[in-house]
C-alpha positions as a Markdown table, in Angstrom:
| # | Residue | x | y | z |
|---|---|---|---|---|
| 1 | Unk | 0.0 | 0.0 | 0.0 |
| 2 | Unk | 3.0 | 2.3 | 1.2 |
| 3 | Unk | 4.7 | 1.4 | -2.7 |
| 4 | Unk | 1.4 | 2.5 | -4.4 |
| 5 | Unk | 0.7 | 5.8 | -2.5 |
| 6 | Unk | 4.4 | 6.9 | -2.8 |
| 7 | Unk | 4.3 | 6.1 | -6.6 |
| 8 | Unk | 0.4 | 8.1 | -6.7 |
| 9 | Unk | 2.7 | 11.0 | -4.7 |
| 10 | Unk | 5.8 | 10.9 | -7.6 |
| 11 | Unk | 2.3 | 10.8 | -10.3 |
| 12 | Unk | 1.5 | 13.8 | -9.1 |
| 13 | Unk | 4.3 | 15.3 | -8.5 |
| 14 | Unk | 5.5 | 14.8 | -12.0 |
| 15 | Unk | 2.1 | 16.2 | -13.2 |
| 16 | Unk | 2.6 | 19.7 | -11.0 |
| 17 | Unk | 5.7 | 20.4 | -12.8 |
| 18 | Unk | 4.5 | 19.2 | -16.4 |
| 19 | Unk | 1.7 | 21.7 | -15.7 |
| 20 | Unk | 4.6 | 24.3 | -14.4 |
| 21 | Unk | 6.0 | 24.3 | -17.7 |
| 22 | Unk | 2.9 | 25.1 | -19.6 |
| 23 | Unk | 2.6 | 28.5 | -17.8 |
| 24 | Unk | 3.1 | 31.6 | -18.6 |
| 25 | Unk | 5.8 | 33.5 | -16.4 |
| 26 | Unk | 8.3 | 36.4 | -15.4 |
| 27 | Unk | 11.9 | 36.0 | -14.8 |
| 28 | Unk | 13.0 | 39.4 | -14.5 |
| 29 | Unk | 12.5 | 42.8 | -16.3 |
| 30 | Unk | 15.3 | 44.8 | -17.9 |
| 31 | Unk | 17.2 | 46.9 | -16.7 |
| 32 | Unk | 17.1 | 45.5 | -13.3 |
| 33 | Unk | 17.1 | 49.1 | -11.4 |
| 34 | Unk | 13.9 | 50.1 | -13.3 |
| 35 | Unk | 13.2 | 52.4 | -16.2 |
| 36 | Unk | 11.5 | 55.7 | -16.7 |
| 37 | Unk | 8.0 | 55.9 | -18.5 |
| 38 | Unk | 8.0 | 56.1 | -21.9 |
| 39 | Unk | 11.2 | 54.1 | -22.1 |
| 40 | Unk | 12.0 | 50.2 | -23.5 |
| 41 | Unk | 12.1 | 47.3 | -21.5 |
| 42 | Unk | 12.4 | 43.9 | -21.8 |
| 43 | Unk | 10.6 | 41.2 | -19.9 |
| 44 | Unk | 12.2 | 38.0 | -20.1 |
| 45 | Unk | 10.6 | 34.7 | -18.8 |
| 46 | Unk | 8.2 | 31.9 | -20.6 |
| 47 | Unk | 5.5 | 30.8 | -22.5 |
| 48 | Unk | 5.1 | 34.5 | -24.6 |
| 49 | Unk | 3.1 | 34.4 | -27.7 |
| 50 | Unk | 4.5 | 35.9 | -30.8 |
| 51 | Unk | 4.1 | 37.9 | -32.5 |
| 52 | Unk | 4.0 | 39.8 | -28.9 |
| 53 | Unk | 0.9 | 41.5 | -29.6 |
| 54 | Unk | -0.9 | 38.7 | -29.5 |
| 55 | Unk | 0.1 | 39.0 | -25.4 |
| 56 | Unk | -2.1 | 41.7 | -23.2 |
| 57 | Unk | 0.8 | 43.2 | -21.5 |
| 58 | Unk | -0.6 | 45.9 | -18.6 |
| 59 | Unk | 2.1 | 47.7 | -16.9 |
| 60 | Unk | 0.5 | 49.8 | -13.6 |
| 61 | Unk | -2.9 | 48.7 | -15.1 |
| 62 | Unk | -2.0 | 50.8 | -18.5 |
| 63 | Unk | -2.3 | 48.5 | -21.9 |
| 64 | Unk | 1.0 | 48.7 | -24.0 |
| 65 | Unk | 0.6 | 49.3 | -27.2 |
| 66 | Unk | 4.4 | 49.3 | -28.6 |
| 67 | Unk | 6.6 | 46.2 | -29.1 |
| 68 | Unk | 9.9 | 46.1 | -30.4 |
| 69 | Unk | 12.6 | 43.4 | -31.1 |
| 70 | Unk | 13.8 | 41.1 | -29.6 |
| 71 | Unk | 10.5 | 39.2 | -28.9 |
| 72 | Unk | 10.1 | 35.9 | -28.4 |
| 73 | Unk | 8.3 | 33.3 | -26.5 |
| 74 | Unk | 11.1 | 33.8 | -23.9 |
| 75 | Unk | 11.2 | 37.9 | -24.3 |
| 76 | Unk | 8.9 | 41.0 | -24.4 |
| 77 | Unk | 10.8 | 44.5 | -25.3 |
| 78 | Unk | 8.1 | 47.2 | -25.1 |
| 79 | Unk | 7.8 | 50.6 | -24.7 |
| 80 | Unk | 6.3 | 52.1 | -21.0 |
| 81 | Unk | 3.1 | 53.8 | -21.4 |
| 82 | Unk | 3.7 | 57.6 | -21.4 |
| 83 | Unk | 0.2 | 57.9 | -19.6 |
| 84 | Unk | 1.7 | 56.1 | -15.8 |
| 85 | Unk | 1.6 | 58.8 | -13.1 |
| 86 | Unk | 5.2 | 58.5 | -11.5 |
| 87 | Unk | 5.4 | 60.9 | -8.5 |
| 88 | Unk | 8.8 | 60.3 | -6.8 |
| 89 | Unk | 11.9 | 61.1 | -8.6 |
| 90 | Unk | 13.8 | 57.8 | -6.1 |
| 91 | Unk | 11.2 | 55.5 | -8.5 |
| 92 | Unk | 7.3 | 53.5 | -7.3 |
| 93 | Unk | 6.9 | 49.7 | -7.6 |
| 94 | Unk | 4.3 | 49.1 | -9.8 |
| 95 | Unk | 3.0 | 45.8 | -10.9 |
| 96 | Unk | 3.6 | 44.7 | -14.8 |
| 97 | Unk | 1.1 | 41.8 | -16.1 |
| 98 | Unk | 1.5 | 40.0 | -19.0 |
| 99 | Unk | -1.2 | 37.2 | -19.9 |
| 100 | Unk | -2.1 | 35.3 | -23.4 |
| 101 | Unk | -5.2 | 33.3 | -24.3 |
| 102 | Unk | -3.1 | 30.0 | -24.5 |
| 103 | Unk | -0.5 | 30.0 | -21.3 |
| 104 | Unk | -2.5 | 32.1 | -18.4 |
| 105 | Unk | -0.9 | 35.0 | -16.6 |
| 106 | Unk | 1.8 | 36.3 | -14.4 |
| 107 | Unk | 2.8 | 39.1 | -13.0 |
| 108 | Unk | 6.0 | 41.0 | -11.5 |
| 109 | Unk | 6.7 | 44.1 | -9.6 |
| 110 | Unk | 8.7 | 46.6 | -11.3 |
| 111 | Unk | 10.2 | 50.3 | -10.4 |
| 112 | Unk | 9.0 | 53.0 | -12.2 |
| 113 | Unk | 10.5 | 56.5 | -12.6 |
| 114 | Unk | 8.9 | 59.9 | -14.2 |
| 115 | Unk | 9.6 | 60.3 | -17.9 |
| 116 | Unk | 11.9 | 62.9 | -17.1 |
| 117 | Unk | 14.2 | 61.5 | -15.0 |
| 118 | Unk | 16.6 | 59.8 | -16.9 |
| 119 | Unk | 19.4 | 57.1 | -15.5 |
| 120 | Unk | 22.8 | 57.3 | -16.2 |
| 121 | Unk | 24.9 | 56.4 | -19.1 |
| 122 | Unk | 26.9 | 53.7 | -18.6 |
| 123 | Unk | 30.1 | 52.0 | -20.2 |
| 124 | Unk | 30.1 | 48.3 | -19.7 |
| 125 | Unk | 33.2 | 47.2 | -22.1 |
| 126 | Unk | 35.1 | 48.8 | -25.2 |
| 127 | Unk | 36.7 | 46.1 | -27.1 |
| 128 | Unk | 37.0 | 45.1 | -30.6 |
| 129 | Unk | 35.1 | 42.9 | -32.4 |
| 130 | Unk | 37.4 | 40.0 | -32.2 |
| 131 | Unk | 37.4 | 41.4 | -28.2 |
| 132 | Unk | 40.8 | 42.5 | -27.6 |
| 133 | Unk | 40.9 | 45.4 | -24.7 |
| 134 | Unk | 43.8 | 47.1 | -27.2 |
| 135 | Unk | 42.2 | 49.3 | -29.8 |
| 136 | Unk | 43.6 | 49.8 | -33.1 |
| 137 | Unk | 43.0 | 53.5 | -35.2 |
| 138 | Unk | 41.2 | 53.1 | -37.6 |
| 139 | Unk | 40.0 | 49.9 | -36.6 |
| 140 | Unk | 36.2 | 48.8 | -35.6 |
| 141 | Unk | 35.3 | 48.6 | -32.0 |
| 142 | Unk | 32.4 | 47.8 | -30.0 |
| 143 | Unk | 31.1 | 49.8 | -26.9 |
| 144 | Unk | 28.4 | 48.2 | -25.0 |
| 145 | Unk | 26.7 | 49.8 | -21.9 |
| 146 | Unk | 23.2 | 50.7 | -20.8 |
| 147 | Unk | 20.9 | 54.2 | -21.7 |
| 148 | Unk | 22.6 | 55.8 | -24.6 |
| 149 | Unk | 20.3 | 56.6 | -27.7 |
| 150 | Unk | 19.0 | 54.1 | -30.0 |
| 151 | Unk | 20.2 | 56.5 | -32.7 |
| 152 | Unk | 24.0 | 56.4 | -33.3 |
| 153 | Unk | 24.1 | 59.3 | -34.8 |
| 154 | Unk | 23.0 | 61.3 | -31.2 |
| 155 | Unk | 25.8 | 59.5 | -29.1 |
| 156 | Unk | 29.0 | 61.5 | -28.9 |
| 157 | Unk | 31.8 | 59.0 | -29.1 |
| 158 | Unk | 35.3 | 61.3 | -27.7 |
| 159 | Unk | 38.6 | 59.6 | -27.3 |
| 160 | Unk | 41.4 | 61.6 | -25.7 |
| 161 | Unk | 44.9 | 61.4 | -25.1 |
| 162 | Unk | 47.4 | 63.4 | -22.9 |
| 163 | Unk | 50.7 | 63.0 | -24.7 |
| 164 | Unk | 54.0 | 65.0 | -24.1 |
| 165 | Unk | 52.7 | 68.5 | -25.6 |
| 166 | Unk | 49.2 | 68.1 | -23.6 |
| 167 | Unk | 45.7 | 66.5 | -24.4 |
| 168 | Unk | 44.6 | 65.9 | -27.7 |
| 169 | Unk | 41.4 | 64.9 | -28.7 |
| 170 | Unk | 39.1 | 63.5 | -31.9 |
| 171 | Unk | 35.7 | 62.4 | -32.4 |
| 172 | Unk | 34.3 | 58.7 | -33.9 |
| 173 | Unk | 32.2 | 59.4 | -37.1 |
| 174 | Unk | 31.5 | 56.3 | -38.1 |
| 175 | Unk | 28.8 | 54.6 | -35.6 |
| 176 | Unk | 25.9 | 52.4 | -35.7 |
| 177 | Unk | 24.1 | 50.6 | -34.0 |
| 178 | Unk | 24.0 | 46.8 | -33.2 |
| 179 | Unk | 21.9 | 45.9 | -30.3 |
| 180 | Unk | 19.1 | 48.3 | -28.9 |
| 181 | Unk | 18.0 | 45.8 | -26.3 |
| 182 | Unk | 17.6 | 47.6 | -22.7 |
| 183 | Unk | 20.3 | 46.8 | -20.5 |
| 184 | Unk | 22.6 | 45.5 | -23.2 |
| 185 | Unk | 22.8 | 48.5 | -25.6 |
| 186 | Unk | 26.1 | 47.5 | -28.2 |
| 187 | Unk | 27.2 | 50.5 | -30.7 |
| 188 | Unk | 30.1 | 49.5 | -33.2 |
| 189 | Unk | 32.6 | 52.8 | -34.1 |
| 190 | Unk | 35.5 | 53.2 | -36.1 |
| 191 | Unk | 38.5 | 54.4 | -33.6 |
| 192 | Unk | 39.6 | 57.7 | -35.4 |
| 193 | Unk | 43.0 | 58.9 | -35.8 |
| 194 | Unk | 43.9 | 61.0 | -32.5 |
| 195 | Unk | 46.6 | 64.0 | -33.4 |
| 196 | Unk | 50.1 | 63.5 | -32.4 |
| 197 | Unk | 49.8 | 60.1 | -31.5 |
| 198 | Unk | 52.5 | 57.9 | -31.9 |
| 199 | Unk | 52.3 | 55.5 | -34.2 |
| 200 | Unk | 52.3 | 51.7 | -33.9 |
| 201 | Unk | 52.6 | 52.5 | -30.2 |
| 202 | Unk | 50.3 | 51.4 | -27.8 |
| 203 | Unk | 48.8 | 54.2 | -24.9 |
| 204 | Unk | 46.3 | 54.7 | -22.6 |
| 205 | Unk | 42.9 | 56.7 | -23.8 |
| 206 | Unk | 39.9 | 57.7 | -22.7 |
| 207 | Unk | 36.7 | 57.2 | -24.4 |
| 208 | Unk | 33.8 | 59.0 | -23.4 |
| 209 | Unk | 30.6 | 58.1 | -24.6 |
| 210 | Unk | 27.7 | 61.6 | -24.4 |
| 211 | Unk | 24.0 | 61.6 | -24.9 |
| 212 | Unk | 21.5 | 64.1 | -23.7 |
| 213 | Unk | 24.0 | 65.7 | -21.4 |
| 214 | Unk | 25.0 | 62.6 | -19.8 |
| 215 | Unk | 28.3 | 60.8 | -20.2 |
| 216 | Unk | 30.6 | 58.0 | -19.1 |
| 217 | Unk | 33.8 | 57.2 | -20.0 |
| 218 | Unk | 36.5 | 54.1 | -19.7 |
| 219 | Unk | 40.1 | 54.1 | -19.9 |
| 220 | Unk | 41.6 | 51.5 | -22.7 |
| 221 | Unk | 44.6 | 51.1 | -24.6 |
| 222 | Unk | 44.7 | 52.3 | -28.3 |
| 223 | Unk | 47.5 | 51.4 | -30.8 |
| 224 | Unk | 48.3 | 54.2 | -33.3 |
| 225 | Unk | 48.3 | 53.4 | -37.1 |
């Protein structure tokens, strides 16, 4: 009788967590410290329909209505509704629902701050594409960080150098854009040719990456041409 009930307990069991993976769910929202309204995010997690408006996603009871890529069934990137009332500037916790006809619903809490209260730039890794930490002039390279523009053309890309006659600067032209996804923004730039710099040496430089009058910048070695 034990052997029976046991097995009737592992039955069931194994039918909780069959059912477990049939249901919709949240892992965690992008960026982790929250977003302002109006911005992207990306909910990652299970079970999503696609395309993703086939999902009813509410975010603080407000329907989204904008979608971008990457969506999946394992990722949502959409757009904050401009019309959630954000008081505090420190962010609210408000509760983000996403639910299809076909895998239920599930929900999450999620920070919130006003539209115009924008988070910092920042600078995860400049490397080149092959991901080398030295640079080459006139080489491509590949800046990844977290709440510069979607549009290269609006980031200001500066590298500068302090050489024996002082600091010398010059400005990346060539930029676009490889991943927009929150939290793991990538930008490719050709590294331009800094004055003065000595070539087929290898020195220290800053890059400073400016939107919006916000800025970061990392220190990495560039070898001239």
């Amino acid at each position: 009788m034990n052997f029976i009930l046991d097995k009737l307990e592992e039955l069931e069991n194994t039918v909780n967590n069959l059912g477990q993976l049939n249901q919709i769910k949240i892992d965690r929202i992008i960026p982790l410290a929250g977003a302002p309204v109006d911005t992207l995010i990306r909910i990652e997690g299970a079970n999503f329909l696609h395309p993703p408006g086939d999902n009813i996603v509410r975010i603080a009871g407000e329907l989204v209505v904008e979608f971008a890529s990457p969506s999946t069934s394992g990722i949502l990137t959409c757009r904050v509704p401009d019309t959630i009332d954000v008081n505090d500037d420190d962010g609210e916790p408000f509760v983000v629902r996403v639910e299809n006809t076909k895998y239920g619903a599930t929900e999450a809490d999620y920070i919130l701050f006003p539209e115009s209260s924008q988070p910092e730039i920042l600078i995860n890794t400049v490397l080149t594409e092959t991901g080398s930490t030295t640079l080459n002039m006139r080489a491509p390279a590949i800046i990844t960080g977290e709440n510069f523009s979607t549009n290269a053309d609006l980031n200001e890309i500066r590298l500068e150098w302090i050489g024996p006659a002082g600091s010398t600067t010059a400005f990346a032209t060539e930029k676009e854009m490889i991943s927009t996804t929150p939290g793991d923004m990538q930008m490719r730039f050709t590294v331009p040719e800094i004055p003065r710099f000595p070539s087929g040496q290898v020195r220290p430089v800053v890059v400073r990456l400016r939107f919006d009058e916000r800025s970061d910048e990392e220190t990495v070695s560039v070898r001239g041409s």
